[in-house]
N, C-alpha and C positions, 0 to 999 in steps of 0.2 A: 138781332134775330139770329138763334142758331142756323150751323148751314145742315143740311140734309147728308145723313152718313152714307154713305155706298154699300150698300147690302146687299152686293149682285155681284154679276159677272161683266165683263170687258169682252164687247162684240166688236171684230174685226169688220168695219167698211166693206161691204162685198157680200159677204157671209149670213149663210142663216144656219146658226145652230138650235138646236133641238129647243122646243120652246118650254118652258117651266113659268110656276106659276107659286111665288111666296108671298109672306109679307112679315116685312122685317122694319116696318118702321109706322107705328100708328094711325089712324085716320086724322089727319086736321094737321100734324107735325108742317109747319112750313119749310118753304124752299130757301133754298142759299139769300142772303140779300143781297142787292146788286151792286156790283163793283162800285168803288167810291168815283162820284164825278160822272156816274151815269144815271140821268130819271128814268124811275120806273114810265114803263112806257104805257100808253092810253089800252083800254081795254079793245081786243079783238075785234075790228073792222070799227074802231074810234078815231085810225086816220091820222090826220095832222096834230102833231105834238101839242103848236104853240096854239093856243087858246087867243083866241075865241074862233081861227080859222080850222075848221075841220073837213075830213074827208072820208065816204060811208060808202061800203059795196052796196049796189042796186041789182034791181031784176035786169037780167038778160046782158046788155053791154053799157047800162049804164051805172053812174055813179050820182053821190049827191054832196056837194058841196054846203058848209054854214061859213058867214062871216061874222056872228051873231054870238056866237054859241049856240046854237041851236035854236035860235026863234024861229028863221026863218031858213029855208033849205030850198038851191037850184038846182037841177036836176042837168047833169054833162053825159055830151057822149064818148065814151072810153073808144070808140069806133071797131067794135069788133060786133062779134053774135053767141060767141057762149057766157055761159053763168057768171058772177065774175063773185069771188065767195071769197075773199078777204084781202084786207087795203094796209100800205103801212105808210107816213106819209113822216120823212128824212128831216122836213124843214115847211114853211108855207109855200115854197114852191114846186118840193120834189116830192113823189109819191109812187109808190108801185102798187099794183093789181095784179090778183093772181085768180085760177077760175078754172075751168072744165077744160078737156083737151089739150095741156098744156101750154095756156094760157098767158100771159106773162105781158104786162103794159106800162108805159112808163109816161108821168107827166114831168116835166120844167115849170109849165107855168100857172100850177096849182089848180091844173084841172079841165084846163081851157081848150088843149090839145092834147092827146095821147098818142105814145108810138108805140107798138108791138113791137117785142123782140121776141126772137127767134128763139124755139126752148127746142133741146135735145130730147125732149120726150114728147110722148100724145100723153101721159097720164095726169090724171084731175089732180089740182092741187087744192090743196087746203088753208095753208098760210105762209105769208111771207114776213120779214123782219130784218133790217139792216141794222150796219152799227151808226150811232150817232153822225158821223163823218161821212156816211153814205157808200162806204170804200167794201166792205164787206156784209154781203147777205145771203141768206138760205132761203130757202121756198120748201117744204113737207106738201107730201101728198098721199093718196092711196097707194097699198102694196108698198110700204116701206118704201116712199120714193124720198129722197131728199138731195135737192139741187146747191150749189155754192156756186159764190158768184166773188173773186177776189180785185176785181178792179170796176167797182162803183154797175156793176150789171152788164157790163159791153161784151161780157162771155160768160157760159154756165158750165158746170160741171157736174155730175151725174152720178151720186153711190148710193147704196145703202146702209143701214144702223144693222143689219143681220140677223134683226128680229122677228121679219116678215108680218110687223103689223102695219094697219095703216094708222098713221101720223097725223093730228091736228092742231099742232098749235107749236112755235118756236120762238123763242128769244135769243138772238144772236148779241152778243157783248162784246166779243173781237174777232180778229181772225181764227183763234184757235179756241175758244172759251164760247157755248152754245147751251142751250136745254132745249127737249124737246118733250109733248106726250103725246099720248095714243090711244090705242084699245088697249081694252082688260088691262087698266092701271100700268099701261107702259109709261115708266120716267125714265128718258134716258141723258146723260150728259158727257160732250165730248170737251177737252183739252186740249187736242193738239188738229183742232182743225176737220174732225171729222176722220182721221186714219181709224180712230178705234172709237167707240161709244161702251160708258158706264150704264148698268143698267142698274134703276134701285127700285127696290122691291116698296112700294111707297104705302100703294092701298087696298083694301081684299075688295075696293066694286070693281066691278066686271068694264068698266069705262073712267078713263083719267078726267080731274078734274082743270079745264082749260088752265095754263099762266096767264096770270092778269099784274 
């Protein structure tokens, strides 16, 4: 699968420069494929990788567990009270939640018990995604928020991509290697961690189409 050319500009972490609006790479063109020795990861709020255990954001604080593949679904409480709007889940046992007010939940034991951590922001998030190893993850949200997390979630970090849009969807592959998209066809992708974001000018609709 070819990988996606860079047809933009390099937005500094921090920063919002002037916003523009091109398109320098087709409708339908795919995205990079994913690093060798990494599965593509389950579709947006599909939870736990390994099959047939999975883990699905619900109304308000809860969540719903399959052991099944989906025959049969139990319904957990994440133990909070706002939205919880997207799940990524590390392994059958680990899994994070993310959701309204800065949001942020963490399980061990696949769902059984959740613990809230502490997030440096009150702003809504949108999604979360770790690397395979559990050791690095980002969370996007409204208003250009984007959180990183370098030792397995036990501390967050706080920048923006300098685009000033809001962000929906991220796939984390290492420490320094990320995608992210957003409104009005934002793709954007960093290298070294989030200091700087590529922006590619991907598609002319007015909203990006989710990574799956």
């Amino acid at each position: 699968m070819p990988a996606a050319r860079s047809h933009g500009r390099r937005h500094r972490s921090g920063r919002n420069p002037p916003r523009t609006h091109r398109t320098s790479l087709p409708l339908g063109t795919p995205f990079p494929p994913y690093p060798a020795g990494v599965p593509p990861p389950l579709p947006c709020g599909g939870g736990l990788r390994r099959r047939p255990h999975r883990l699905g954001r619900g109304h308000r604080r809860h969540c719903l567990r399959t052991r099944d593949d989906g025959v049969t679904w139990e319904t957990q409480d994440s133990g909070g009270t706002d939205d919880l709007i997207d799940i990524h889940g590390v392994d059958p046992a680990t899994a994070w939640a993310v959701g309204h007010r800065g949001t942020v939940a963490h399980t061990r034991d696949g769902g059984r018990t959740w613990e809230r951590r502490e997030s440096p922001t009150r702003q809504n998030f949108t999604a979360v995604h770790f690397t395979p190893d559990g050791r690095t993850g980002r969370v996007v949200g409204r208003s250009d928020t984007v959180m990183t997390s370098l030792d397995g979630g036990t501390s967050w970090q706080v920048c923006t991509t300098g685009t000033g849009m809001s962000l929906w969807n991220v796939r984390t592959f290492s420490e320094r290697e990320s995608w992210i998209v957003g409104d009005e066809g934002t793709v954007l992708s960093t290298s070294d961690g989030g200091a700087t974001w590529d922006q590619h000018f991907y598609s002319p609709e007015k909203d990006a189409i989710p990574v799956r």
